[in-house]
Residue, then its C-alpha position, 0 to 999 in steps of 0.5 A: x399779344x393779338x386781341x380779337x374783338x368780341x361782343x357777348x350778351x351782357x348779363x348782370x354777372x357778366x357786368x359785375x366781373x367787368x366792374x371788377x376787372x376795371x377797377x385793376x385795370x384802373x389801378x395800373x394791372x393786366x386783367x380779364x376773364x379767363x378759363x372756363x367763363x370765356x370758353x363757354x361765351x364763345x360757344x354761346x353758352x351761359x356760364x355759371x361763373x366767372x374768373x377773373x386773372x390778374x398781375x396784381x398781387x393778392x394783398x394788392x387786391x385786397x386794398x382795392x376791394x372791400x369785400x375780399x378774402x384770400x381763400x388760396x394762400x399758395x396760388x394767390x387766389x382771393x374771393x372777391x364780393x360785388x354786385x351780389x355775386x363772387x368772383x375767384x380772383x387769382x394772381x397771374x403766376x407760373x409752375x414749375x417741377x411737378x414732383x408728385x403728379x400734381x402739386x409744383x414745388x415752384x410757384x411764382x407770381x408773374x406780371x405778363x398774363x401770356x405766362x399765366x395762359x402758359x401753364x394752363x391745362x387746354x388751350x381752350x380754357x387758356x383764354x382770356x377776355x377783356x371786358x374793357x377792350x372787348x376783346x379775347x387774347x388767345x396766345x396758344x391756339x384756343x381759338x381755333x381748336x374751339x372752332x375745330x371742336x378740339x380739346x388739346x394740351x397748352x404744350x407738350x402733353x406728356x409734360x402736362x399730363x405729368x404735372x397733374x395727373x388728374x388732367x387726362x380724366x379732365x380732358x376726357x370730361x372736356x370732350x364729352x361735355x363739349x362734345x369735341x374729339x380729343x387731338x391725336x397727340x392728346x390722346x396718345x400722351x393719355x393713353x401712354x400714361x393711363x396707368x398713373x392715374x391709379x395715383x389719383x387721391x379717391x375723392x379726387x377721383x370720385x368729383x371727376x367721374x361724377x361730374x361726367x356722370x352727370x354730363x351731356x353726355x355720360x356714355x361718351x365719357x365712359x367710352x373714352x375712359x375705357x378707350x384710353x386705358x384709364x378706366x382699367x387703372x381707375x375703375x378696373x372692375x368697370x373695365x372688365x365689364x367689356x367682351x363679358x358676353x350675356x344671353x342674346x335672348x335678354x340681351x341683344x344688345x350685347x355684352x354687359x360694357x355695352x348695355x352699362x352704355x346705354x343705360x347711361x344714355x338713355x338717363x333722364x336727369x343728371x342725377x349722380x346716385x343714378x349715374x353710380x348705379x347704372x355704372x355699378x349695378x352689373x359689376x359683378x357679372x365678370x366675377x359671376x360668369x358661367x355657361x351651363x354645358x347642357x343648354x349653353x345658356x350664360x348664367x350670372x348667379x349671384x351677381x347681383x349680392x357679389x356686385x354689392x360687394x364690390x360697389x361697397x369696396x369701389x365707393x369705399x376706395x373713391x371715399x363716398x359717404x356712409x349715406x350716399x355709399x349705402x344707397x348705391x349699394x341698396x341699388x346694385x343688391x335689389x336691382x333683380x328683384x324688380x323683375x318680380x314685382x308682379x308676383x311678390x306678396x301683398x306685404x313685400x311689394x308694399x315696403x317695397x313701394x315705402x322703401x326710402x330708396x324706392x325711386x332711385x331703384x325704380x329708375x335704375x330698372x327702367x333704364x336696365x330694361x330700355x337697355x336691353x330686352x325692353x320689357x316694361x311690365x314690372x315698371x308700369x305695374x308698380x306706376x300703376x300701384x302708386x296711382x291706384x294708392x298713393x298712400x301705400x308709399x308710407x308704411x303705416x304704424x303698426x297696430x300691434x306692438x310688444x308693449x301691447x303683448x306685455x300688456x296682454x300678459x305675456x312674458x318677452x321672448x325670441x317669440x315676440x319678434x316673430x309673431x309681430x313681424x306675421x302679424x305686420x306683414x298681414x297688416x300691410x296685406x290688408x287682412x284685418x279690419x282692427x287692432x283688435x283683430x291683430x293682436x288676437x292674431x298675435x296672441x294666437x302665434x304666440x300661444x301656437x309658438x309655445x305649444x310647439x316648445x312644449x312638445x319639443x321639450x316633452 
């Protein structure tokens, strides 16, 4: 196996996982640093972790550190603790006859690390350091599909592909983040097999479109996503945002998949509520389409509250939680009303500013409207609030309550709710200077909302 020396600067991480693979080394086994942690030294980036392969077998391993767990009983792998970090630890195995689209029914330990390297899913995640040596074996071409800025299956990708269907949006992941073109054949085997990916368990799902969500480059993946069929077999309702053509005079850009695109481009931090937002706040147009026969102008009525809907059934079909489901589906319902701020009452604009999901939406509007029209009068007027009083993002107690009314000697009723909730909202608008002023409002509704039953009753 051809080794070729390679010198990476040396960080604590870094000297801790040597420290880990000299002491199998020492003990008679085959190791190294492998995958990700070594694809991302060659192309000079730090990684965030380090995993180490190895022939030893895991309850070898466990004999020779302290400080060791076996956390993956059917893959051999161990958690290793030193230095103050913790290493994956994995026995090098191979896999064979994949039933189901992504378990094998087969796995066997091996003590030459070629055949480990043979079973992984990108050439340039199957190569592996020795920190000893200083050198990285490479035995399927990973090294110059790094240089090539390529991303291609170790081996025949239909069969690959097969084993785990989760690859083919794994490799899309892997493009966009390192910015590398598919190869042809990759691509070709993704494309063919698009539609097997609407196997993939939800939350599966959900982890590998997030995760290119908040990538370098999140508009890339989508393109490719959609480029290849698997968008159509995983977010279908995403999918037929494309050629759903909008009013030029807001949006010159294009049509609804277009703008979606550059919405994610433009975004600021990878945030992953924000990514499923943009995604999502328009999914409702292709259901909601329209041409109005006198003018010719396209109309989308409603897709905002349709879209909600449909985000709901999309984040319960990828398995999010109640929390994070609800905040995403806030976003998409209220993404319209931002357009209105300057002209909404006192009351609504300021529970609008206190709103708990106030900044999340905030951002989304910027984005909606960078990607299009480019009009940022709504986002600067409520910047603008928020400078002018920043108090005004916390909704203050109300200074009249039922048990006030009750006090005052009046009986509960369907009355209470309403005439506190005119008497809150006037309140938030700044109209009284006491409590005494809001509850005499409050009993006044009150004695006006009883005259009324009289008189209807009479």
């Amino acid at each position: 196996m051809a080794c070729v020396p390679v010198t990476f600067r040396s960080t604590p991480m870094l000297e801790a996982a040597a420290s880990v693979v000299g002491v199998l080394r020492g003990a008679g086994f085959e190791s190294g640093l492998v995958g990700g942690c070594v694809r991302d030294l060659l192309l000079g980036r730090t990684p965030s972790d380090c995993d180490i392969v190895t022939t030893a077998r895991p309850e070898r391993i466990a004999e020779l550190f302290d400080d060791c767990r076996l956390v993956g009983a059917s893959f051999g792998v161990s958690l290793v603790r030193t230095g103050g970090f913790e290493f994956e630890v994995a026995s090098a195995r191979e896999e064979r006859f994949y039933l189901d689209g992504r378990h094998p029914e087969e796995v066997r330990y091996t003590d030459d690390l070629a055949v480990d390297m043979r079973r992984r899913d990108f050439t340039v995640n199957a190569l592996w350091f020795d920190p000893v040596e200083k050198c990285v074996h490479d035995t399927v071409g990973g090294l110059a599909d790094l240089a090539r800025g390529v991303i291609r299956t170790v081996g025949d990708p239909q069969e690959r592909f097969g084993e785990d269907f989760l690859r083919m949006l794994r490799a899309v992941r892997f493009a966009a983040r390192l910015r590398f073109a598919l190869a042809p054949e990759t691509e070709r085997a993704i494309s063919a097999l698009s539609a097997k990916a609407a196997r993939i368990a939800g939350e599966r799902l959900r982890a590998e479109i997030t995760l290119m969500l908040t990538g370098p480059d999140p508009a890339r993946a989508m393109r490719l996503l959609q480029r290849t069929g698997l968008m159509a077999a995983v977010l279908p309702e995403v999918a037929a945002m494309e050629g759903v053509e909008q009013p030029p005079e807001f949006h010159p850009e294009g049509d609804v998949f277009v703008h979606t695109m550059l919405m994610l481009e433009h975004m600021a931090y990878p945030d992953p509520l924000l990514g499923w937002s943009v995604l999502l706040h328009d999914v409702g147009k292709p259901r909601t389409y329209s041409v109005e026969e006198e003018s010719g102008r396209i109309r989308f009525f409603g897709h905002e509250a349709l879209g909600a809907e449909m985000a709901a059934d999309i984040l319960d079909r990828l398995r999010f939680s109640c929390v994070d489901r609800e905040r995403v589906v806030q976003a998409v319902r209220n993404h319209m009303r931002f357009a209105f701020v300057t002209e909404m009452k006192a009351a609504k604009l300021r529970r609008l500013l206190a709103d708990p999901n106030f900044s999340l939406e905030l951002e989304l509007h910027r984005l909606d409207c960078i990607a299009c029209h480019g009009i940022m009068t709504g986002f600067v007027f409520l910047l603008d609030e928020l400078r002018r009083a920043p108090d005004r993002a916390v909704l203050p107690e109300p200074l009249v309550m039922g048990r006030d009314l009750v006090a005052a000697g009046r009986r509960p009723g369907p009355g209470f709710r309403r005439a506190l909730d005119a008497v809150y909202d006037r309140q938030l608008a700044g109209e009284f200077g006491s409590r005494e002023e809001a509850l005499a409002s409050a009993l006044s509704l009150l004695d006006a909302e009883e005259r009324r039953a009289e008189g209807e009753n009479s």
